[in-house]
N, C-alpha and C positions, 0 to 999 in steps of 0.2 A: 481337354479341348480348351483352347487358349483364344479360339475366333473372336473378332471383334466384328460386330455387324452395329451399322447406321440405321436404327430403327426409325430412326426421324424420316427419311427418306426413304422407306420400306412403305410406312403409315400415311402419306400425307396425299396418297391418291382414295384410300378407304373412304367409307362414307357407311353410316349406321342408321339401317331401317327400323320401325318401331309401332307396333299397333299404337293407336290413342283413342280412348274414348271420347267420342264426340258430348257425351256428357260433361267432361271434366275441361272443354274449352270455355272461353269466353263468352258470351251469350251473343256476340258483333260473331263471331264465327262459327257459330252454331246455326247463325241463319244459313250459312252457303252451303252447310254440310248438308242439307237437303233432308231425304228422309236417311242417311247413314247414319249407322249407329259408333260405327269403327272408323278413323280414316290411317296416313301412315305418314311417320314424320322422317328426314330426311335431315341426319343430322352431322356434321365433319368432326375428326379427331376429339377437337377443342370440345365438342358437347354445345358450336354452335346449330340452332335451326335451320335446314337452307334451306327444305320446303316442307310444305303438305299438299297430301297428294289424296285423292279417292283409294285407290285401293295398292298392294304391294306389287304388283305384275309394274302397277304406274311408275310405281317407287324406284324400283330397279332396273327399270328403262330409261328414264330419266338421267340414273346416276350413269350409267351406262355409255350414254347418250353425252355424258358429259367428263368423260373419261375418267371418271372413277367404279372403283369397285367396290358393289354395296355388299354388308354384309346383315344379316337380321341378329337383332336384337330382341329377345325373349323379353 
């Protein structure tokens, strides 16, 4: 099998969800996180940030919402 597939153009709609510990943020965003212990981060290809969100249902509504397709990240 000799297929050539453009994966650049396959990937560039994904988008990668991710628990985070509200512990291991910054102390400036630790205040918003309220009493959560978890929140979820929302992240493109590149392993840039584009959001955080309260919970994962948020997460992938969001990306959803934004015509990407999230995928979770262990």
């Amino acid at each position: 099998m000799n297929t050539t597939y453009e994966f650049d153009a396959i990937a560039k709609d994904i988008v990668y969800v991710k628990p985070v510990a509200v512990a291991e943020l910054p102390a400036e965003m630790q205040e918003h996180a309220g009493d959560l212990e978890t929140i979820f981060a929302v992240h493109n290809a590149d392993g840039e940030q584009l959001a955080l969100v309260a919970n994962r249902k948020l997460a992938f509504h969001l990306a959803r919402e934004n015509d990407m397709r999230p995928v979770r990240v262990h």
